[in-house]
C-alpha positions in Angstrom: -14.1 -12.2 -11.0 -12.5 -13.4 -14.0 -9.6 -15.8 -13.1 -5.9 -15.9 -14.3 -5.3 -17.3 -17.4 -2.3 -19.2 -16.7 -0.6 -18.2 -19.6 2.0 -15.7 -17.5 4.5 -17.6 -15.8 4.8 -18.3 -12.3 6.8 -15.3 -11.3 5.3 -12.8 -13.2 2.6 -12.0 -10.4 5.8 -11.6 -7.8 7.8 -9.3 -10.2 4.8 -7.2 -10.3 4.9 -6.9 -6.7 8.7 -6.0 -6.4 7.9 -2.9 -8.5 4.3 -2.3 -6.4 6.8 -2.1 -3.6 9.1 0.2 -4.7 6.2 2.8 -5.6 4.6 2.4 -2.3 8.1 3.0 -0.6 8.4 6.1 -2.5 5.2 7.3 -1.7 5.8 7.2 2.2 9.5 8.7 1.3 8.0 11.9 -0.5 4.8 12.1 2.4 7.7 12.6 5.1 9.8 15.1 3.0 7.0 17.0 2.1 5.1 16.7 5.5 5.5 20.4 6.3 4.8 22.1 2.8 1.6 19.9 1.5 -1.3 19.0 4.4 -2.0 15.3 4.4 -5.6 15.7 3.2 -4.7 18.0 0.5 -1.9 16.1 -0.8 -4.0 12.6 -0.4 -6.9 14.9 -2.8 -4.5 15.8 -5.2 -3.3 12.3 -5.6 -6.4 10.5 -6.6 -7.9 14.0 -8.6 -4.3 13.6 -10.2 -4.9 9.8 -11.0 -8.5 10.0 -12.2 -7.5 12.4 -14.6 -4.7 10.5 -16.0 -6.8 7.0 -16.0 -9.8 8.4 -17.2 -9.0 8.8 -20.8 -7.9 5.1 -21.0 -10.6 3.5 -19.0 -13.8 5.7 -20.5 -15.4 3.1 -22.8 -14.6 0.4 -20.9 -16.2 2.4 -17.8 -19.0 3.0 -20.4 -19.2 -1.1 -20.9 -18.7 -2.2 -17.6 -21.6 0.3 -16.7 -24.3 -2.3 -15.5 -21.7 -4.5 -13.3 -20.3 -1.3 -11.8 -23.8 -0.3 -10.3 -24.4 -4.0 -9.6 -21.9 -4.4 -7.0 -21.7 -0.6 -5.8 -21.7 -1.8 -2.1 -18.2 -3.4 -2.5 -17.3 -0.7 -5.0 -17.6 2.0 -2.1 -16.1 -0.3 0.9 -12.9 -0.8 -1.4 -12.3 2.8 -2.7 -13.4 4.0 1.3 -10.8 1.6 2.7 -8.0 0.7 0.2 -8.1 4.3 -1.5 -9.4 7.0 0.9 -9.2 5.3 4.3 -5.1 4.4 4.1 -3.7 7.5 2.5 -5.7 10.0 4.4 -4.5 7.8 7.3 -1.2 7.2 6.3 0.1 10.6 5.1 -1.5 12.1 8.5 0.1 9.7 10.9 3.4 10.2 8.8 3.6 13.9 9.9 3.9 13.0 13.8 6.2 9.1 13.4 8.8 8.5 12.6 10.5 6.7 9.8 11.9 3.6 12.2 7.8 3.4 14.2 6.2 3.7 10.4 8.4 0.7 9.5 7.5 -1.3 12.5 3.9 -0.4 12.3 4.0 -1.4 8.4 5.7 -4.7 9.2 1.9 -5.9 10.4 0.6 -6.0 7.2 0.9 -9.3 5.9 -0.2 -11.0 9.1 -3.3 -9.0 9.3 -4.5 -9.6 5.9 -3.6 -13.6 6.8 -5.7 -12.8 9.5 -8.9 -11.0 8.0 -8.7 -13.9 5.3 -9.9 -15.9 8.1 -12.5 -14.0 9.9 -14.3 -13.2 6.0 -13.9 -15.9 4.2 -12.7 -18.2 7.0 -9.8 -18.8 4.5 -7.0 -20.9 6.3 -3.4 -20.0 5.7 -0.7 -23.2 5.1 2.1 -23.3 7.4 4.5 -22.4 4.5 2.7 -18.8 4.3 2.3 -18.4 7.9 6.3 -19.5 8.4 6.8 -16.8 5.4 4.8 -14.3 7.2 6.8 -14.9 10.6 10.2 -15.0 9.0 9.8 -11.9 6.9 8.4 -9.8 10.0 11.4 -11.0 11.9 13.7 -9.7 9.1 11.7 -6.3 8.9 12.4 -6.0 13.0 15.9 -6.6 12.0 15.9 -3.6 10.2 13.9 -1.3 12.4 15.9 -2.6 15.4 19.0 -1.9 13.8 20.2 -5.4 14.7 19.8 -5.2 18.5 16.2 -6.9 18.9 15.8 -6.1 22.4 15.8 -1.9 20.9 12.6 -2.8 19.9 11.1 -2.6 23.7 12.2 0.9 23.7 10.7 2.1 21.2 8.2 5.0 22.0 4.7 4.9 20.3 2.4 8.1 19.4 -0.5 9.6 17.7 1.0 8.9 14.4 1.9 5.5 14.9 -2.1 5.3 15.9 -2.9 6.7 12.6 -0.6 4.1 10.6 -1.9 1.1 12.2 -5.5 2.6 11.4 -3.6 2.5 7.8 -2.6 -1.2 8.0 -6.3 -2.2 8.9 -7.1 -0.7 5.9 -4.9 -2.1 3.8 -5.6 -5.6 4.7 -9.0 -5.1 4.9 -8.8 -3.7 0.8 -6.5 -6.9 0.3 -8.6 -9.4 1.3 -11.9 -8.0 0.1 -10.6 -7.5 -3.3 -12.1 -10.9 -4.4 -15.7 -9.7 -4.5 -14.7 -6.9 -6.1 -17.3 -6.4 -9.6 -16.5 -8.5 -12.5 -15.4 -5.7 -14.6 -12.4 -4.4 -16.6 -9.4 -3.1 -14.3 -9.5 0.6 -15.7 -12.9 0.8 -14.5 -12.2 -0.9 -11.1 -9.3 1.7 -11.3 -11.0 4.8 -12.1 -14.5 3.9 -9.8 -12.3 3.8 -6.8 -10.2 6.5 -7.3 -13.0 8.2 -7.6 -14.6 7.4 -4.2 -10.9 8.5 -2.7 -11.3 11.6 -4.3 -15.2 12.4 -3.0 -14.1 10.9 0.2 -10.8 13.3 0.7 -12.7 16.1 -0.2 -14.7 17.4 2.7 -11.6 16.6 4.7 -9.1 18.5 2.5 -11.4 21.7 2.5 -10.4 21.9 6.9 -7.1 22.7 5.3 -7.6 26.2 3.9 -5.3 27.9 5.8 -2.7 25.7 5.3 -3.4 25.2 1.5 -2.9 28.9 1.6 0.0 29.3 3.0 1.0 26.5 0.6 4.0 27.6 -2.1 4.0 25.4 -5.5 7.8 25.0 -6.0 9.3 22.4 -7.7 9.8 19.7 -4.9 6.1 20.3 -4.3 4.9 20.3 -7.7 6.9 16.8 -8.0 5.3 14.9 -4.9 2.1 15.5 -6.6 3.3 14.1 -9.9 4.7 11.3 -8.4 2.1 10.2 -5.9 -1.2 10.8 -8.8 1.3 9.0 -11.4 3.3 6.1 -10.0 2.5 4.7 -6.5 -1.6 5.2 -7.9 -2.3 4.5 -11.1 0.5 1.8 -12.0 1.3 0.1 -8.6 -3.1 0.2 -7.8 -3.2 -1.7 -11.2 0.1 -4.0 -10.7 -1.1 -4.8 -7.0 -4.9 -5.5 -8.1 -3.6 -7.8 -11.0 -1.8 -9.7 -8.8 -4.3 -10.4 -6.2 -6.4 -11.9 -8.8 -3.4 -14.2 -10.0 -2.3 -15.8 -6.4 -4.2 -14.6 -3.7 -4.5 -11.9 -1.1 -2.6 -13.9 1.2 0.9 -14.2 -0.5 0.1 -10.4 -2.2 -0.1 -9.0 1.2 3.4 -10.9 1.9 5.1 -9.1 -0.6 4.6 -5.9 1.7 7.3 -7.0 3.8 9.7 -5.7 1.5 8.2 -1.9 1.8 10.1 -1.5 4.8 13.2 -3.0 3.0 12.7 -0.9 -0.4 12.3 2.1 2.1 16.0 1.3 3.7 17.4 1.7 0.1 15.6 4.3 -0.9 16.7 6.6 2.1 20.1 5.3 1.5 20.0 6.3 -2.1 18.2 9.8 -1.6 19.0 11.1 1.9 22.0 10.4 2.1 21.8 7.5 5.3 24.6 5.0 5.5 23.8 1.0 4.7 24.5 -0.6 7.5 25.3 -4.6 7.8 21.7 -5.6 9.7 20.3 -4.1 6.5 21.7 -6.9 4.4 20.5 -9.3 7.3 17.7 -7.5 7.4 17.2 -7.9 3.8 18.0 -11.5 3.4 15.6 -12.8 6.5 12.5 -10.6 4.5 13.8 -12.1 0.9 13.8 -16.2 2.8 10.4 -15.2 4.0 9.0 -14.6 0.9 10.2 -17.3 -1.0 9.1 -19.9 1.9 5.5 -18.1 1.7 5.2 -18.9 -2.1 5.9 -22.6 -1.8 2.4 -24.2 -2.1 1.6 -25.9 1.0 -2.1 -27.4 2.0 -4.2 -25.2 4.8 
């Protein structure tokens, strides 16, 4: 894999992220509001038929170049598009239907720590104590949140199928993360467009045990939406933002970035359903922020 040039500065990789955030958090918003009109397989299909077919037409000759390496490293090809593309939505739009909002969050909040962690069991890659300090202090700020500044609320929580389902998700994720580095040597529209791809195969079968439901289903204008938004803007930009900036610093301070899902997610439901912004939000929100900026202070393993 080609390395960074070094001719973006410093931040750029971490602004990159911010907005990859943002997407994501949208994408679990509409999955909840739309959990009862649009099945999770069908609406995880739809996404990545939706996204191949806007990709496609920019990534065809350099799918066309990048031919050879493509079937070269087909192996990893299919584990990523399996795990970071099928795998996670199929896992996380389903678990979404039976959570809720505060167990998805606290579920979510893994993320970072497990891709830490499956750095070290592949690649035996050891984390410095400034990202594992990050890590730590960003996960506290994320309980912050979904404890609504009373930690010990968090022993109280109650735990189900769903939030099964999600951390099936995170394992995904993390596992897509850190395996991105053996991903073919090829041009990121045909990274983009072979795992999309291998999403869309993979959601297939399990989208056609939702006939009855698809039936039922009625295309009105909220509907229609989610699947604009979900092929268009948490796919197609935040897979090639997030992919990009794996490359640049690493899956290890990438996958810390996460933490702020669960932040972006607090504004967003603010902004769009109408929930109050509370003051362990801002806590909340400055605990996640310290945590990041600690875990992107370079620091030996």
């Amino acid at each position: 894999m080609a390395e960074s040039t070094g001719k973006r500065p410093a931040w750029h990789p971490y602004a990159m992220l911010v907005i990859v955030m943002l997407l994501w958090a949208g994408n679990s918003i509409v999955a909840r509001a739309v959990r009862g009109d649009i099945p999770p397989f069908t609406l995880a299909l739809v996404r990545w038929t939706g996204a191949v077919l806007v990709v496609l037409p920019f990534a065809w000759r350099h799918v066309v170049a990048d031919w050879p390496r493509l079937i070269a490293g087909w192996r990893w090809l299919l584990l990523l598009g399996l795990t970071g593309v099928g795998a996670f939505n199929a896992l996380l739009y389903s678990g979404l239907r039976f959570t809720t909002a505060t167990n998805g969050l606290l579920v979510q909040a893994a993320i970072p720590a497990m891709v830490l962690l499956l750095n070290w069991l592949f690649f035996r890659t050891r984390a410095g104590w400034a990202q594992v300090g990050g890590v730590l202090l960003s996960t506290a700020g994320v309980l912050l949140i979904v404890a609504q500044g009373a930690p010990l609320a968090i022993v109280s929580v109650d735990f189900n199928r769903g939030d099964v389902m999600i951390l099936g998700a995170v394992l995904c994720w993390a596992a897509y993360t850190s395996l991105l580095r053996l991903r073919p040597d090829c041009h990121p529209l045909s990274f983009l467009v072979a795992t999309f791809l291998i999403g869309m195969v993979a959601m297939a079968p399990l989208a056609a045990t939702e006939s009855a439901q698809i039936a039922a289903m009625r295309l009105t204008g909220p509907v229609i939406g989610a699947f604009a938004y979900v092929a268009v803007l948490p796919s197609v930009v935040a897979y090639l933002l997030y992919n990009g900036a794996v490359r640049d610093i690493g899956a290890g301070r990438a996958g810390q970035m996460i933490s702020l899902m669960p932040l972006f997610g607090s504004l967003l439901a603010v902004a769009l359903l109408g929930e109050v912004l509370h003051a362990y939000h801002l806590w909340g929100m400055a605990v996640i922020l310290a945590g990041i900026i600690v875990a992107a202070v370079p620091s030996r393993a």
